[in-house]
N, C-alpha and C positions, 0 to 999 in steps of 0.2 A: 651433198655430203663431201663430195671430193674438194669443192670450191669451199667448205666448210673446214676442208684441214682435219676430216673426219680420219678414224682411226681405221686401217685396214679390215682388219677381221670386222669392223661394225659393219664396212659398203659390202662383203663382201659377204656378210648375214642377208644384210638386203638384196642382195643377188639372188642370191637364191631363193627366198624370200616370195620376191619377184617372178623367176624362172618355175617356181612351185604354181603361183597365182598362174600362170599362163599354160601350163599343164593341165590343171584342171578346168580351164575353162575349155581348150583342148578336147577333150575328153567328152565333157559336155556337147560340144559343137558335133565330133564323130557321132556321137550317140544319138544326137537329136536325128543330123544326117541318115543315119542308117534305120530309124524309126521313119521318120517322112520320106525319105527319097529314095532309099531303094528297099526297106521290104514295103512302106505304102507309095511305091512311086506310083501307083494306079489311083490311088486316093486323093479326097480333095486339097489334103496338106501339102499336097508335093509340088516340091517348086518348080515351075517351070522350063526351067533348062535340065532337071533328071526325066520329067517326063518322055520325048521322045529317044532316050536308050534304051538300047537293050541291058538287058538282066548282067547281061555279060560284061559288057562296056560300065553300069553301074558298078560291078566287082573290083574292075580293072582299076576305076578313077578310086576306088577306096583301098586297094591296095597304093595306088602312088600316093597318097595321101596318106595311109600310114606310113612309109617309109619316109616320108619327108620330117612327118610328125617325129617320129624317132631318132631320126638324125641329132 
């Protein structure tokens, strides 16, 4: 759009747009996260590298992981 000579306010719909698209997927990926990995980290869904933490260490990476998310 830029290399198009596009209009501001139009790249700058699509920004957002975009940044909307990538939040929700966001959201999704925590959500799945916190279904398989850490309340079924004992379960067959869970991936491999949640399975040997602890409950705790699970808490902790999904707190820095939301704060990053947020950022």
């Amino acid at each position: 759009m830029i290399d198009e000579n596009a209009y501001c306010v139009d790249i700058l719909t699509q920004i957002a747009a975009v940044r909307s698209a990538l939040d929700s997927i966001g959201v999704e990926l925590l959500t799945d996260h916190l279904e398989t990995c850490v309340i079924g980290k004992d379960g067959e869904t869970a991936h491999e590298c949640a399975k040997p933490l602890s409950q705790e260490e699970l808490v902790e990476e999904v707190r820095t992981v939301v704060r990053r998310f947020l950022k």
